[in-house]
DSSP file (Angstrom, degrees, kcal/mol; ACC not computed):
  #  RESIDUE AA STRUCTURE BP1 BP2  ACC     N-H-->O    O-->H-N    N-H-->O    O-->H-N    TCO  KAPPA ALPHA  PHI   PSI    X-CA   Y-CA   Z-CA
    1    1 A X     >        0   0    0      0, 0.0     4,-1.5     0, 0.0     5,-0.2   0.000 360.0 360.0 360.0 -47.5   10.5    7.3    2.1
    2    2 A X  H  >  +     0   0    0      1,-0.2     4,-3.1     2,-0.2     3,-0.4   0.982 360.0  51.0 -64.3 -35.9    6.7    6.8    1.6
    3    3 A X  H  > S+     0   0    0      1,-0.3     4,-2.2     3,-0.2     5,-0.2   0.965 111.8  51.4 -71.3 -31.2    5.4    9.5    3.2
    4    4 A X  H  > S+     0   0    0      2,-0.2     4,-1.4     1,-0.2    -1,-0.3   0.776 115.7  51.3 -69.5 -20.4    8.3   11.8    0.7
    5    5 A X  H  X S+     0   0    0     -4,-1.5     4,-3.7    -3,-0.4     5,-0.4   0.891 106.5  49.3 -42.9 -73.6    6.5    9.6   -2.2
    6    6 A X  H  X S+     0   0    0     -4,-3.1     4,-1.2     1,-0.2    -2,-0.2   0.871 113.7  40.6 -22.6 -82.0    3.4   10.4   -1.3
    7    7 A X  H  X S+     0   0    0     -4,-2.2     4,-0.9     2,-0.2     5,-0.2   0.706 110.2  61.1 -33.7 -47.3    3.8   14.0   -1.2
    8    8 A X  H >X S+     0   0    0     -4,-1.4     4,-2.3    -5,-0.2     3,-2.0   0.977 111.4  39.0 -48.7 -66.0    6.0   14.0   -4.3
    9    9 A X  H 3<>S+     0   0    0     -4,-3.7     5,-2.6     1,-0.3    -2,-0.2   0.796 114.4  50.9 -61.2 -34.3    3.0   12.5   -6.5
   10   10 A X  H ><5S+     0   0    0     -4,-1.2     3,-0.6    -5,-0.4    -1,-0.3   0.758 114.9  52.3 -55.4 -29.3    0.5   14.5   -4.9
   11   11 A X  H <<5S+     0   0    0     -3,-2.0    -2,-0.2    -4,-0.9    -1,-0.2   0.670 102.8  49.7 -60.1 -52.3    3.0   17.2   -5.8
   12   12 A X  T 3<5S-     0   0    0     -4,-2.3    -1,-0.2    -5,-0.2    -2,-0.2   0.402 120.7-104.9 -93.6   9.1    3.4   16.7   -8.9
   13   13 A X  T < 5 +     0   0    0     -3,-0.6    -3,-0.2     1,-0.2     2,-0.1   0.811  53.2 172.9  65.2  31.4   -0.7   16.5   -9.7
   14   14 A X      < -     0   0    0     -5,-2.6    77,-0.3     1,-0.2    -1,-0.2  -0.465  14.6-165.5 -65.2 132.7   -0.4   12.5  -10.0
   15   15 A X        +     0   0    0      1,-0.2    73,-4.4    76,-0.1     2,-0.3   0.937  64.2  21.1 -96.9 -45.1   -4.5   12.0  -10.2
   16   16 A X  E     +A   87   0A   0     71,-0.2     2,-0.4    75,-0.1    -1,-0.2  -0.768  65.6 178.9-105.4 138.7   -4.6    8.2   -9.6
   17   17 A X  E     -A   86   0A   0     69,-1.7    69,-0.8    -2,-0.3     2,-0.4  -0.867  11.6-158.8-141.3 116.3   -2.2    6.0   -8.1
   18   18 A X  E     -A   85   0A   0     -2,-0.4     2,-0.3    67,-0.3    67,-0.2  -0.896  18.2-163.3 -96.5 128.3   -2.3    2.0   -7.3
   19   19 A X  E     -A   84   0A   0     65,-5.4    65,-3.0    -2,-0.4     2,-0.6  -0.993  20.9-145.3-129.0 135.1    0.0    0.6   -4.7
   20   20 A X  E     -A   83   0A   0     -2,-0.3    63,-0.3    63,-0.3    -2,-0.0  -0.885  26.1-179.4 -15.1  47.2    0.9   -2.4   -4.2
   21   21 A X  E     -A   82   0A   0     61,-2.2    61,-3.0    -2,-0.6     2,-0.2  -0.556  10.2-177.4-137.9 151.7    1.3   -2.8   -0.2
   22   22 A X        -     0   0    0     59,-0.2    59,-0.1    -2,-0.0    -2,-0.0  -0.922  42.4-107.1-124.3 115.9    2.5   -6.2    1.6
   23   23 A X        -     0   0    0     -2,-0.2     2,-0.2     1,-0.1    11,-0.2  -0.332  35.8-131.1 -55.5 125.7    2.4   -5.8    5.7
   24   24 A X  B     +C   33   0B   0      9,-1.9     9,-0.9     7,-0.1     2,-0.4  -0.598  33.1 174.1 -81.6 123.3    6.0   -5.7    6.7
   25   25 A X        +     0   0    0     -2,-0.2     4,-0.1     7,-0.1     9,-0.0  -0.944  16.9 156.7-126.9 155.8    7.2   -8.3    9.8
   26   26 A X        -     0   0    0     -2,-0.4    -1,-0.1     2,-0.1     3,-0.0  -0.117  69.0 -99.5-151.4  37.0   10.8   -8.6   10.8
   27   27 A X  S    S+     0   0    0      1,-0.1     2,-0.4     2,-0.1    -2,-0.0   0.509 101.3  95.4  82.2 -15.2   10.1   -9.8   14.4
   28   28 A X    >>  -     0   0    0      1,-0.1     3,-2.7     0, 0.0     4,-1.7  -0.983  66.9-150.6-127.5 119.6   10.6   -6.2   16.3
   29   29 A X  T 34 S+     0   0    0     -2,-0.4    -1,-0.1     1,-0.3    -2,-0.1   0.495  93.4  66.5 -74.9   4.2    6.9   -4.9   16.5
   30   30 A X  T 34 S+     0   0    0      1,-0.1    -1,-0.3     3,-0.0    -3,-0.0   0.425 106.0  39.6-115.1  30.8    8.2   -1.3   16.5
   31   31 A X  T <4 S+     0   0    0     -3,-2.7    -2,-0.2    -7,-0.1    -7,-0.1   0.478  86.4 114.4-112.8 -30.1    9.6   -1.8   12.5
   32   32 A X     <  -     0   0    0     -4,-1.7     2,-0.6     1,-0.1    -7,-0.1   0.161  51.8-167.3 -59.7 146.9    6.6   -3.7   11.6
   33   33 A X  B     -C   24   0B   0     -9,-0.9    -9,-1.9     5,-0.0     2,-0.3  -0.952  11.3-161.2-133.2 126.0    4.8   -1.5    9.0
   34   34 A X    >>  -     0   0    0     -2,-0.6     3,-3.9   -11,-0.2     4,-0.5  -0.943  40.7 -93.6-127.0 148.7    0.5   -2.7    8.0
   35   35 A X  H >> S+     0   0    0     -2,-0.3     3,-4.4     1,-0.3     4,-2.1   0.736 122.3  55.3  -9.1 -80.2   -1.7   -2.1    5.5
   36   36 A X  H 3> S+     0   0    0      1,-0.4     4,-0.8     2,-0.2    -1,-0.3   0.681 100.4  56.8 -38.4 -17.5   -3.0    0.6    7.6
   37   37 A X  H <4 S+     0   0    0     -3,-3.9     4,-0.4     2,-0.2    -1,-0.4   0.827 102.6  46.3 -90.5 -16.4   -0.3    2.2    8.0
   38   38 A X  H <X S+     0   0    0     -3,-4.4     4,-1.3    -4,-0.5    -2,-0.2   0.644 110.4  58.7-114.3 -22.5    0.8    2.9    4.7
   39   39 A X  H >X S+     0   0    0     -4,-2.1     4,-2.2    -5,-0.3     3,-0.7   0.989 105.2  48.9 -75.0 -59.9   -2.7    4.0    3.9
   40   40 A X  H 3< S+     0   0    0     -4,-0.8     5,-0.3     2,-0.2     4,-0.2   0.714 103.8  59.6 -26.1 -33.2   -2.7    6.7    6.6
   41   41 A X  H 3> S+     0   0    0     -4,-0.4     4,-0.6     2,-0.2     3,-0.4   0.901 111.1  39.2 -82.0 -39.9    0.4    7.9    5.4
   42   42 A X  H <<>S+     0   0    0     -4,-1.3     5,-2.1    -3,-0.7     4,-0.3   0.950 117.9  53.1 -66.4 -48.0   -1.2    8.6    1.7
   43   43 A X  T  <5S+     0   0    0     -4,-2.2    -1,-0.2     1,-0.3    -2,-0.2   0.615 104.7  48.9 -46.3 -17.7   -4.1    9.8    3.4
   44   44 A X  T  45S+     0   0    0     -3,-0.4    -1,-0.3    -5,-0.3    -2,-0.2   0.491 109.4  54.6-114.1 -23.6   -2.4   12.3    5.7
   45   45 A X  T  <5S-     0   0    0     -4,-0.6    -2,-0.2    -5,-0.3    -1,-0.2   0.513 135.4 -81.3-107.5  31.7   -0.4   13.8    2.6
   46   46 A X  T   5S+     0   0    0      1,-0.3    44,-0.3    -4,-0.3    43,-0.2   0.535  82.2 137.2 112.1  29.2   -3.8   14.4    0.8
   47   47 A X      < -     0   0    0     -5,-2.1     2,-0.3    -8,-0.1    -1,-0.3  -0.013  42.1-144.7 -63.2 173.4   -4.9   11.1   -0.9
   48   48 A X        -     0   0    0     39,-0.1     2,-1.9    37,-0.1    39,-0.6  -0.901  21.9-130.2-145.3 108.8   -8.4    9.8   -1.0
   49   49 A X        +     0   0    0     -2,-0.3    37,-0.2    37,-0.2     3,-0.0  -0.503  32.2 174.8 -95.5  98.2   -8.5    5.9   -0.8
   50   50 A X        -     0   0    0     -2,-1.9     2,-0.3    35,-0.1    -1,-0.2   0.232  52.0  -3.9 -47.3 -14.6  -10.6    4.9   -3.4
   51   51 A X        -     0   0    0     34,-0.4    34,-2.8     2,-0.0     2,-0.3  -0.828  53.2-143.1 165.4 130.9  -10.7    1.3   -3.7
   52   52 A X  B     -B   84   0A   0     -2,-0.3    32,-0.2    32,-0.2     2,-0.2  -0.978  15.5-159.5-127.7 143.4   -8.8   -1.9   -2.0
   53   53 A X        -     0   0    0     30,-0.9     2,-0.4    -2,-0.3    -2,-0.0  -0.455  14.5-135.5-142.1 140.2   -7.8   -5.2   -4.2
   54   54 A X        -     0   0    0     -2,-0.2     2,-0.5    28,-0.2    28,-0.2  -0.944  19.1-167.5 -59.1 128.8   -7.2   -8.5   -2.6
   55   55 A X  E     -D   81   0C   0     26,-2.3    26,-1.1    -2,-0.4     2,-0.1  -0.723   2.3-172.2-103.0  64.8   -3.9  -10.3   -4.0
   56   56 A X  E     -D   80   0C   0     -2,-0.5    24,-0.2    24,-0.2     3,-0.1  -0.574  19.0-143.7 -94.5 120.6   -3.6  -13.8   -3.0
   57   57 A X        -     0   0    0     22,-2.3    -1,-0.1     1,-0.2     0, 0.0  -0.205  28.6 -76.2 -74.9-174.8   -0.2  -15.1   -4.1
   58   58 A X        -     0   0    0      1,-0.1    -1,-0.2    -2,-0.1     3,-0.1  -0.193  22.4-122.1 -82.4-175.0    0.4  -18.1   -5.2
   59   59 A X  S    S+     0   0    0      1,-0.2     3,-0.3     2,-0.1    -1,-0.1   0.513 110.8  61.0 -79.8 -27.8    0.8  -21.5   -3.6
   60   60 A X  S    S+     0   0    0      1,-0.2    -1,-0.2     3,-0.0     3,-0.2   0.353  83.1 112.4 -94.7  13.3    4.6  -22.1   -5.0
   61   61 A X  S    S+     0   0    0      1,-0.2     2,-0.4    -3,-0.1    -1,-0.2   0.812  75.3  21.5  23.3-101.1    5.3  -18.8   -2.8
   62   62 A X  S    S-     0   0    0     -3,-0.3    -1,-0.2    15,-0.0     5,-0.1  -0.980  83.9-113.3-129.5 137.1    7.3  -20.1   -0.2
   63   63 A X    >>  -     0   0    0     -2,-0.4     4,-1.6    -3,-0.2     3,-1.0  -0.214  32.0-114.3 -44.8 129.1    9.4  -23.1    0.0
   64   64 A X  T 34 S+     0   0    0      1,-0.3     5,-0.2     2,-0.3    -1,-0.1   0.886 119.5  57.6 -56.1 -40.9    8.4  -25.8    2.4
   65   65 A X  T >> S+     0   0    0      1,-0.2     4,-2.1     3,-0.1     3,-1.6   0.953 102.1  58.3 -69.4 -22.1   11.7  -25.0    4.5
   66   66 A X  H <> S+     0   0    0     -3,-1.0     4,-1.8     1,-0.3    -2,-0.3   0.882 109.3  41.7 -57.6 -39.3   10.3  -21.5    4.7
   67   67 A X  H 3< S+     0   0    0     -4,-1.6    -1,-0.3     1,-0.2    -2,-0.1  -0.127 110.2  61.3-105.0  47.0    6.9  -22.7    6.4
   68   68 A X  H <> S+     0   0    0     -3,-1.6     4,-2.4    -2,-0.2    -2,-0.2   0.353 111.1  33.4-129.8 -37.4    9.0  -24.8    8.3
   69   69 A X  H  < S+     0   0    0     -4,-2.1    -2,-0.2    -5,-0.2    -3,-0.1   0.638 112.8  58.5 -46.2 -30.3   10.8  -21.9    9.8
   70   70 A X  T  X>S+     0   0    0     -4,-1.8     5,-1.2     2,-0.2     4,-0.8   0.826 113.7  37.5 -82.8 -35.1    8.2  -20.1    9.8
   71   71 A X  T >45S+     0   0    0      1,-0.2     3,-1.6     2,-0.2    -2,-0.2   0.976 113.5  52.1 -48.9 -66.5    6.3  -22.9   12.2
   72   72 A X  T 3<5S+     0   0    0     -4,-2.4    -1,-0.2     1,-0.3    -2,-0.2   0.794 118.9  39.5 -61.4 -25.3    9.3  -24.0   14.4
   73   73 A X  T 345S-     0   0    0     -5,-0.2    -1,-0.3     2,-0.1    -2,-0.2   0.756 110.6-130.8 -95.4 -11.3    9.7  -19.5   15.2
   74   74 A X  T <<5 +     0   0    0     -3,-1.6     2,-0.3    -4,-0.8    -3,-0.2   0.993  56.7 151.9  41.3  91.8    5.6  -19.6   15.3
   75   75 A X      < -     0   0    0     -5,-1.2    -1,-0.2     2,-0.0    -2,-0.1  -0.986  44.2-113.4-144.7 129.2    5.7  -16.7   12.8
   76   76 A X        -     0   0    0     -2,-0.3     2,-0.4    -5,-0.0     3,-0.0  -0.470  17.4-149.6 -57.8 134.9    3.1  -15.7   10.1
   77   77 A X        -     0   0    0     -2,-0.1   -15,-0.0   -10,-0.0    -2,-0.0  -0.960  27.2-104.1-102.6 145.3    3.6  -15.8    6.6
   78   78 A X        -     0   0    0     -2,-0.4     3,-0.1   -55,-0.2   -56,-0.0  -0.257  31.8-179.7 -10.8 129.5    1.7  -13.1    3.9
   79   79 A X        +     0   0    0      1,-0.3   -22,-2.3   -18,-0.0     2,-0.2   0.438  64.2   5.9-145.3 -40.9   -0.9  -15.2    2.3
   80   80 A X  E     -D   56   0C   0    -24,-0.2    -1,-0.3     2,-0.0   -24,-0.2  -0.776  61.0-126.2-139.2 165.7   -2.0  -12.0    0.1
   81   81 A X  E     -D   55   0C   0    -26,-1.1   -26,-2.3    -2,-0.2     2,-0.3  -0.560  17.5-134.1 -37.7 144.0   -1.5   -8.4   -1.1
   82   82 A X  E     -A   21   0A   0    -61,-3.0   -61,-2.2   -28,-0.2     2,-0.5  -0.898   7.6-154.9-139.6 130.8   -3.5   -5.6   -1.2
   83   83 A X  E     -A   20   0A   0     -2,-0.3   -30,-0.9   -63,-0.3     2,-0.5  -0.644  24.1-165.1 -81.4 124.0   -3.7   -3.4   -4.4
   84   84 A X  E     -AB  19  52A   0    -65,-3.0   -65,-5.4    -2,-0.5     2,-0.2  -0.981  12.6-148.7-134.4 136.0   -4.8    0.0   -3.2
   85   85 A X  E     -A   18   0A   0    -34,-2.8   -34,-0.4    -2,-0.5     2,-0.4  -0.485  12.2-173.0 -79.3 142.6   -6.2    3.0   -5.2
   86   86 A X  E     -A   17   0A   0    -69,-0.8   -69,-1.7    -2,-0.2     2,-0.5  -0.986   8.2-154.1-137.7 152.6   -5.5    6.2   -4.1
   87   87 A X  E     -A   16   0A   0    -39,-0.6     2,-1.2    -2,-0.4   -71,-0.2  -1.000  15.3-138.6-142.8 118.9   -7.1    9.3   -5.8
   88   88 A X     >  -     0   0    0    -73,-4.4     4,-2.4    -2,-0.5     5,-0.3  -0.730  20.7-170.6 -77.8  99.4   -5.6   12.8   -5.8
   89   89 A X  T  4 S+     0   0    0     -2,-1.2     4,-0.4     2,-0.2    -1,-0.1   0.688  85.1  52.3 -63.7 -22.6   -8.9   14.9   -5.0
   90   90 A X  T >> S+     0   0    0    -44,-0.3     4,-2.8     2,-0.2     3,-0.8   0.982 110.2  42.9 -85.1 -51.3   -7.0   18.1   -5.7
   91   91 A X  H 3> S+     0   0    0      1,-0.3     4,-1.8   -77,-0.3     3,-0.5   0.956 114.7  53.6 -74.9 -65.2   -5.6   17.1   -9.2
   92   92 A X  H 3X S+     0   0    0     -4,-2.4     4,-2.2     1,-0.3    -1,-0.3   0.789 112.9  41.8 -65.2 -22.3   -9.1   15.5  -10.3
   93   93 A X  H <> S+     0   0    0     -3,-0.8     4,-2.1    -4,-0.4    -1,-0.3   0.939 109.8  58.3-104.5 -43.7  -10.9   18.7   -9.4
   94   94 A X  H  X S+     0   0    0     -4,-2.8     4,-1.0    -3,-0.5    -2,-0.2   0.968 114.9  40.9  -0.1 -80.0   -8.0   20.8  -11.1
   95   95 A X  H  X S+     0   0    0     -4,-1.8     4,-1.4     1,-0.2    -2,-0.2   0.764 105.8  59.9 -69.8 -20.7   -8.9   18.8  -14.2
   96   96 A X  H  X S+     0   0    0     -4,-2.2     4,-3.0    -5,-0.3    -1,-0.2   0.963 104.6  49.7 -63.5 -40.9  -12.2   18.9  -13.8
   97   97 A X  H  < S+     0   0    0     -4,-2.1    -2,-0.2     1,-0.2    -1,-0.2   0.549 109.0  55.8 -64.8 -13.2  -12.3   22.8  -14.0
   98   98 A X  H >< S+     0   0    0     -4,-1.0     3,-0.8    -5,-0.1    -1,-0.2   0.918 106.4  45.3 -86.6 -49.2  -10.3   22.7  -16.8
   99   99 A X  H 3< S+     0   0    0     -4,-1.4    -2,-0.2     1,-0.2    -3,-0.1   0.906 112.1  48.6   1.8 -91.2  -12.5   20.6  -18.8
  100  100 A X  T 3<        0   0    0     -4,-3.0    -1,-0.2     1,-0.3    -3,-0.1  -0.012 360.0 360.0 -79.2  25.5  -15.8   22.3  -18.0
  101  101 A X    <         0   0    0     -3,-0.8    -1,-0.3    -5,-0.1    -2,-0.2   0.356 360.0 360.0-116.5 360.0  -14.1   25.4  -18.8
């Protein structure tokens, strides 16, 4: 679903794009989905990543039985976000040539 995202907006001559991304756990390491990962996948359908955000959520978050679940399964929780820029290089250079034309 991202990588058809990706492509779409790149498709469609989207010039800038900020995404949101939180690293995905559910406990089987071959669903877990990371920052990196979701930036390669815009990067491999023909993004340019411009610029990374730190998000720190808040403190009221999660519920004390949640980091009490999360302790007793010895499991990490998300602490942060990261806001990530993406730049369509083709669509900016598109527009540029229109412009200076």
């Amino acid at each position: 679903m991202i990588k058809s995202t990706a492509e779409g907006l790149r498709d469609n001559e989207t010039k800038l794009l900020a995404f949101l991304i939180s690293d995905f756990f559910n406990g089987h390491s071959e669903n877990n989905i990371f920052f990196e990962d979701y930036t390669n996948i815009f990067i491999r359908a023909g993004w340019k990543h411009a610029a990374t955000i730190q998000c720190p959520l808040s403190k009221s978050r999660y519920s004390n039985g949640q980091v009490e679940r999360a302790r007793y399964e010895q499991k990490l929780l998300p602490l942060a976000r990261s806001l990530v820029i993406f730049e369509n290089t083709a669509a900016l250079q598109s527009q540029e040539k229109e412009v200076s034309a």
